[in-house]
C-alpha positions as CSV (number, residue, x, y, z in Angstrom):
1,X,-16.7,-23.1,11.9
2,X,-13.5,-23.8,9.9
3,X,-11.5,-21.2,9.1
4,X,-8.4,-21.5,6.2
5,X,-5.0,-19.5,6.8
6,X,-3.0,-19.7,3.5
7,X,-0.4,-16.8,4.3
8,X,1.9,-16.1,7.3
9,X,-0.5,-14.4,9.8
10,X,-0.1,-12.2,13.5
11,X,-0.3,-15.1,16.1
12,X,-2.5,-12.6,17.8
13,X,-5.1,-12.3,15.0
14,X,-4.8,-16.9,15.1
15,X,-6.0,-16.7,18.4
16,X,-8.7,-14.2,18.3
17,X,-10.5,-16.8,15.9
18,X,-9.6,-19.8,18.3
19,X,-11.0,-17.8,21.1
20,X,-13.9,-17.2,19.0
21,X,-14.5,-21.1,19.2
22,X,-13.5,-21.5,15.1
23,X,-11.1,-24.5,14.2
24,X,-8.2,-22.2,12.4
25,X,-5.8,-24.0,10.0
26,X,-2.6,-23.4,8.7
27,X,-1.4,-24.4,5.2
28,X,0.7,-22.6,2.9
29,X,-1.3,-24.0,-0.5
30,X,-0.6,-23.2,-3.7
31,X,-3.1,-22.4,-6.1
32,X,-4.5,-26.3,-7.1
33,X,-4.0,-27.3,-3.7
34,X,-6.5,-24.4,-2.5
35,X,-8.8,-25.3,-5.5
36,X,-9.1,-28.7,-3.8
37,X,-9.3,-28.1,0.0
38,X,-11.6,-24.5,-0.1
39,X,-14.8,-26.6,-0.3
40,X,-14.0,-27.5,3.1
41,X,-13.8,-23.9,4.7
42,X,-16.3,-21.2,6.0
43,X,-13.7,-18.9,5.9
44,X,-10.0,-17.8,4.0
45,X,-7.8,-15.2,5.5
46,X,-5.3,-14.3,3.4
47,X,-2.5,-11.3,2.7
48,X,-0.8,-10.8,-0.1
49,X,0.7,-14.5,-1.6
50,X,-2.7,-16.3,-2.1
51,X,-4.3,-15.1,-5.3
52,X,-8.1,-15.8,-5.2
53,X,-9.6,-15.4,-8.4
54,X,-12.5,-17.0,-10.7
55,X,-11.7,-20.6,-10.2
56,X,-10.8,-20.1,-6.3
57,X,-13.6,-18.6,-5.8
58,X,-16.1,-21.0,-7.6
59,X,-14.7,-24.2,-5.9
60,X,-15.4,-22.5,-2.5
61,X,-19.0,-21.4,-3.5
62,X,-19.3,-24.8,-4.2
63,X,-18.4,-26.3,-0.2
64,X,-19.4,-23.3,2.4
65,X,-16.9,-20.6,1.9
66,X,-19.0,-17.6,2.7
67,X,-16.2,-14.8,3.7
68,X,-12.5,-14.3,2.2
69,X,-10.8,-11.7,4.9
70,X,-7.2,-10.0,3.8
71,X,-5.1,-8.6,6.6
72,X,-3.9,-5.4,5.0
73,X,-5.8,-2.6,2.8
74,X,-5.1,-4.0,-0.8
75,X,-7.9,-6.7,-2.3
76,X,-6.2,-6.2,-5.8
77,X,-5.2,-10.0,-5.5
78,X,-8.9,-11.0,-4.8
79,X,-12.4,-10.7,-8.1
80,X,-14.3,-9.4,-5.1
81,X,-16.9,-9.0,-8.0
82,X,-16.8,-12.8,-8.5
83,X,-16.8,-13.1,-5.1
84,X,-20.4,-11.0,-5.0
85,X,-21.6,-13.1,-7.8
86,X,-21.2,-16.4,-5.7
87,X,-22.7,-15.2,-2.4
88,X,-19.2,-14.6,-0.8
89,X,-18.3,-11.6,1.7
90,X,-14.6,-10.0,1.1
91,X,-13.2,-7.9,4.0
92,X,-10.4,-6.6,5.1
93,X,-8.0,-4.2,7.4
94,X,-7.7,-1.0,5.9
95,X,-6.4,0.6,9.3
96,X,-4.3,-1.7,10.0
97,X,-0.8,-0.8,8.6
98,X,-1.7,2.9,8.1
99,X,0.9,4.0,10.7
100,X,3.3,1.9,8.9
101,X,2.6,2.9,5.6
102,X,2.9,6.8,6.5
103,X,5.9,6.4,8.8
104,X,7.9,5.0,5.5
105,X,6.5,7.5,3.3
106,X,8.2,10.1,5.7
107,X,11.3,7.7,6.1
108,X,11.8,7.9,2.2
109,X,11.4,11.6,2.9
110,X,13.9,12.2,4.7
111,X,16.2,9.7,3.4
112,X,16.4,11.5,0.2
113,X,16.8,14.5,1.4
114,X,20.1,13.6,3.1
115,X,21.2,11.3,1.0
116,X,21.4,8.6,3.6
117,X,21.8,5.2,1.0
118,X,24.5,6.9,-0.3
119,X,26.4,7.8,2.5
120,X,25.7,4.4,4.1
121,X,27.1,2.9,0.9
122,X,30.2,5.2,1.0
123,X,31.3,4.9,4.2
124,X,31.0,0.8,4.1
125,X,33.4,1.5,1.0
126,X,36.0,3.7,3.5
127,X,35.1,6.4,1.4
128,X,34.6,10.4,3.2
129,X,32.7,12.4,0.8
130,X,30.9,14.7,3.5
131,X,31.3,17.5,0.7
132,X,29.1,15.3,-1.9
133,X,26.6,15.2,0.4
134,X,25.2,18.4,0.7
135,X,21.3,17.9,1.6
136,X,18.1,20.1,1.9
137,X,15.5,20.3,5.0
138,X,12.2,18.9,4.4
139,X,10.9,21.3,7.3
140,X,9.0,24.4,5.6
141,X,8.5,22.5,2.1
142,X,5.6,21.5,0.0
143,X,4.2,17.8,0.4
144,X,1.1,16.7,-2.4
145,X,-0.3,13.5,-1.6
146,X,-2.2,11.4,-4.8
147,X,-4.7,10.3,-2.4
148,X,-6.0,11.5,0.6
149,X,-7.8,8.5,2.4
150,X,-6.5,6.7,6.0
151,X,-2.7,6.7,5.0
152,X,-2.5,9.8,3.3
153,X,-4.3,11.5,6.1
154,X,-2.0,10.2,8.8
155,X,1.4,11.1,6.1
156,X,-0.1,14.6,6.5
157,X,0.1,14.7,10.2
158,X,3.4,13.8,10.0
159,X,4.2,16.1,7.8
160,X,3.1,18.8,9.5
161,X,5.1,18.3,12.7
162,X,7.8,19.3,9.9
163,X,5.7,22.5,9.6
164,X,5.1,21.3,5.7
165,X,2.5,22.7,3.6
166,X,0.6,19.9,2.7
167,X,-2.0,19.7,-0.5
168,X,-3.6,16.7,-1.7
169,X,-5.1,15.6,-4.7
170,X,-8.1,12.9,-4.4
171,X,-11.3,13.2,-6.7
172,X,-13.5,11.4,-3.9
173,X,-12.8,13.7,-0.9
174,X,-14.3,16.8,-0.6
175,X,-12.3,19.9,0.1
176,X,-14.4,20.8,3.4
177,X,-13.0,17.0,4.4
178,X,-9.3,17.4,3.7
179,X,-9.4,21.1,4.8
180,X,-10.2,19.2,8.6
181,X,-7.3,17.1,8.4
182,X,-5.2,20.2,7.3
183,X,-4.7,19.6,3.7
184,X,-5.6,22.1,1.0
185,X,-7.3,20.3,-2.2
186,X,-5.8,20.3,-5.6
187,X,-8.2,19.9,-8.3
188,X,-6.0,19.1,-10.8
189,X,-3.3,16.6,-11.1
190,X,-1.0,18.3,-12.8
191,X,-0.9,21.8,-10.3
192,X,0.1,19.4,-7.6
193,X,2.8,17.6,-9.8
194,X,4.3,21.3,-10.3
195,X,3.9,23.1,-6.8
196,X,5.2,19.9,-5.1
197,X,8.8,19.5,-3.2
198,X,7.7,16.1,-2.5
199,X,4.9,13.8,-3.9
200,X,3.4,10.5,-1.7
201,X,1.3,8.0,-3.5
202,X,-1.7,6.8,-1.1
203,X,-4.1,5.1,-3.5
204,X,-5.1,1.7,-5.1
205,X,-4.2,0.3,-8.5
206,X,-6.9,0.4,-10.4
207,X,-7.8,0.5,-14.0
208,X,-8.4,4.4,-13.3
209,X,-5.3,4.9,-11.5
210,X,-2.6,2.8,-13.8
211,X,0.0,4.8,-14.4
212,X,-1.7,8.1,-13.1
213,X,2.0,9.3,-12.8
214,X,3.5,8.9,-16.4
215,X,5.7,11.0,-18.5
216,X,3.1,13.8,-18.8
217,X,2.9,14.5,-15.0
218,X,6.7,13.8,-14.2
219,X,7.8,16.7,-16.8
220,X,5.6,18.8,-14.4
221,X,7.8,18.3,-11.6
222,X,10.5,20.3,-10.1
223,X,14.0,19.7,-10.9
224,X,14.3,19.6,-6.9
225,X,11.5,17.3,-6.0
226,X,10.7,13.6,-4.7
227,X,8.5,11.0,-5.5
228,X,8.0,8.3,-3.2
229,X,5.5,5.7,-4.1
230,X,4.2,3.6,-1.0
231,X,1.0,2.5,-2.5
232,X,0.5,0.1,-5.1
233,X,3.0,-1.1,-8.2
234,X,1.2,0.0,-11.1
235,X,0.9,3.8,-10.5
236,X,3.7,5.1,-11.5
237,X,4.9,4.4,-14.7
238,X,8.8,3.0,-13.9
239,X,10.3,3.4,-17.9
240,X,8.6,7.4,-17.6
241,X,10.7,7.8,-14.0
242,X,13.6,5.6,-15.2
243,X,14.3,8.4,-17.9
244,X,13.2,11.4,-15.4
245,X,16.0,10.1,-12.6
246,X,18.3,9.0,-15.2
247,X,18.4,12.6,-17.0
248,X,18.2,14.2,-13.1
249,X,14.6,16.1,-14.2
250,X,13.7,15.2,-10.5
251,X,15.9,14.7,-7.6
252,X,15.3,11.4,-6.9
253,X,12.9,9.0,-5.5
254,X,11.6,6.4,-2.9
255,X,10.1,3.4,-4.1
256,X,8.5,0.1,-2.4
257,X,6.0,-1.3,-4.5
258,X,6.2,-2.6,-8.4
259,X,4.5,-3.6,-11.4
260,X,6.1,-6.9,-11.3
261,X,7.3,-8.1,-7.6
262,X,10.1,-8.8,-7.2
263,X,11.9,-6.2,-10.0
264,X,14.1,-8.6,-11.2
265,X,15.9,-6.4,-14.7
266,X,14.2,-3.4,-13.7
267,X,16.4,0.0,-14.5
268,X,15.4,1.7,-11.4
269,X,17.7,-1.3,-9.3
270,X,20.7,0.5,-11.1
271,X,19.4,4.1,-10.2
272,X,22.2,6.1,-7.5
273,X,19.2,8.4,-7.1
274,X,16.9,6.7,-5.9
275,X,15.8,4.2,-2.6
276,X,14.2,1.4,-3.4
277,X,12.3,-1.3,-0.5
278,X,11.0,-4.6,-1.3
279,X,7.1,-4.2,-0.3
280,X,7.8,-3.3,3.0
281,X,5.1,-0.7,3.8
282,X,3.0,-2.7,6.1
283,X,5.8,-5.0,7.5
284,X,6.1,-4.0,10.7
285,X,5.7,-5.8,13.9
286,X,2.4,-3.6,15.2
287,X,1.3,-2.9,11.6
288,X,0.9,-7.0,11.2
289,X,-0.6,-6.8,14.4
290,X,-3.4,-4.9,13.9
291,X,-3.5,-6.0,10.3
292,X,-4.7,-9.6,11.4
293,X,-6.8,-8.7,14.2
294,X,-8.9,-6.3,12.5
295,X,-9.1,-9.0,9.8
296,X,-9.8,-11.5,12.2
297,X,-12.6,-9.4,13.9
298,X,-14.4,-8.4,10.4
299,X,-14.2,-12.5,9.8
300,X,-15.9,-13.6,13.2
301,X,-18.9,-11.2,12.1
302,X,-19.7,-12.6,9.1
303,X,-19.7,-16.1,10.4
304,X,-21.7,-14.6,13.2
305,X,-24.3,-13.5,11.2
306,X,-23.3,-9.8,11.3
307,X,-22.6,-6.9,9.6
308,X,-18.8,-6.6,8.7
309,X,-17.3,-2.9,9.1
310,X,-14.9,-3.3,6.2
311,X,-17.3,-5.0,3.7
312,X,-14.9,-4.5,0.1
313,X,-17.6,-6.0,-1.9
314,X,-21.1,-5.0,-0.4
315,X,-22.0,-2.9,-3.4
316,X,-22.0,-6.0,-5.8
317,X,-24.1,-7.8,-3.0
């Protein structure tokens, strides 16, 4: 069957779906191109450039598209309702980048804590200001993760060979369930916000979770903590931490995804307190890796007549 790349993809997931006897093309499209051309395909694999909503996804129902696969955890830039509607499979790679993810949560961690931008920046400049640098230890402290799912599990682990006390807040995980992977469940928001020394976001943007951090659960923070957002643009509320980091209610934080991508005029690029990263969560060498195969793997079922294991929209089916 004919399978449709539109986004840079492992070479290693490419050939899995060769040696699965599909004819796998290239082509960077841009939206009316893909509107076009998707008739043609039995398959898209995407990541995060191709957007595929309403009128993507009706010119493909049209031809044979019966599977749309993204090679990373986040389908916010796919209807996969739409995609239910019009007979068409979404899947995806949700354990593909969670070593990734987790290992820059714990980057931003300690990257803060020792005030390693600035001392980069400093030294570049000639300057010695060892006494300006004073930093903290993140071993013994307090992490709270906002959702406790594959990343935020494997952030915990992490965390603990830092002997951290770890406590998470997620509505859909039961407390016997995080209590296994050593967390200790916070029922409400707002008690993690305050008991925190440092606060990972490990969830999706959704309509449920915009701006679940705002200006009500920032004030909650310590004067000494971290935020470090990983995740998804959209879940923190950037004006709310712009004025928390600018009037140093928090101590600073890490931050790698946006509400618009790139940031261009955002106040936090100005920020001396806090890190910021261009998207780079899952952009790593292995984490694209195993991104693309997974992917790859959950596409060949469908087109083989089976079950997917990561099937996003099966409850609109």
């Amino acid at each position: 069957m004919k399978i449709l790349i539109t986004d840079k993809m492992a070479l290693e997931a490419i050939e899995l779906l060769k040696k699965a006897d599909h004819d796998v093309t290239f082509e960077e499209f841009d939206k009316s191109d893909l509107i076009k051309e998707i008739h043609k395909y039995d398959a898209l694999m995407i990541r995060g450039r191709t957007k595929v909503f309403e009128d993507v996804i009706k010119a493909g129902s049209e031809g044979n598209l019966k599977v749309i696969g993204r090679a990373g955890i986040g389908v916010d830039n796919i209807d996969i309702q739409s995609c239910a509607e019009h007979n068409i499979k979404v899947v995806n790679a949700p354990t593909g980048a969670t070593q990734s993810v987790a290992e820059l949560a714990i980057t931003f961690m300690l990257s803060l804590s020792r005030n390693i931008s600035k001392a980069d920046r400093s030294m570049k400049k000639d300057k010695w200001i060892k006494k300006k640098l004073m930093g903290t230890e993140i071993f013994g402290k307090t992490l709270g993760l906002i959702g406790c799912g594959n990343i935020g599990k494997i952030t915990a682990k992490y965390a603990k060979s830092f002997n951290m006390s770890v406590i998470g807040y997620d509505p859909f995980i039961s407390k016997d369930d995080m209590h296994k992977d050593g967390i200790i469940k916070i029922e409400k928001l707002e008690d993690l916000m305050s008991k925190s020394d440092y606060i990972s976001l490990h969830l999706p943007h959704l309509k449920s979770t915009h701006h679940i951090v705002n200006q009500e659960m920032l004030s909650k923070m310590k004067k000494t903590a971290f935020l470090i957002n990983c995740s998804r643009g959209g879940t923190v509320d950037e004006k709310a931490l712009f004025n928390v980091l600018k009037n140093e209610k928090i101590s600073g934080a890490g931050i790698d995804v946006f509400e618009n991508e790139p940031p261009t005029d955002n106040p936090l690029l100005k920020l001396e307190n806090v890190i910021l990263s261009p998207h780079i969560g899952a952009n790593t060498k292995e984490g694209q890796i195993r991104a693309g195969t997974v992917c790859s793997e959950q596409i060949i079922k469908v087109l083989n007549g089976e079950k997917p294991d990561f099937w996003v929209n099966k409850k609109f089916m």
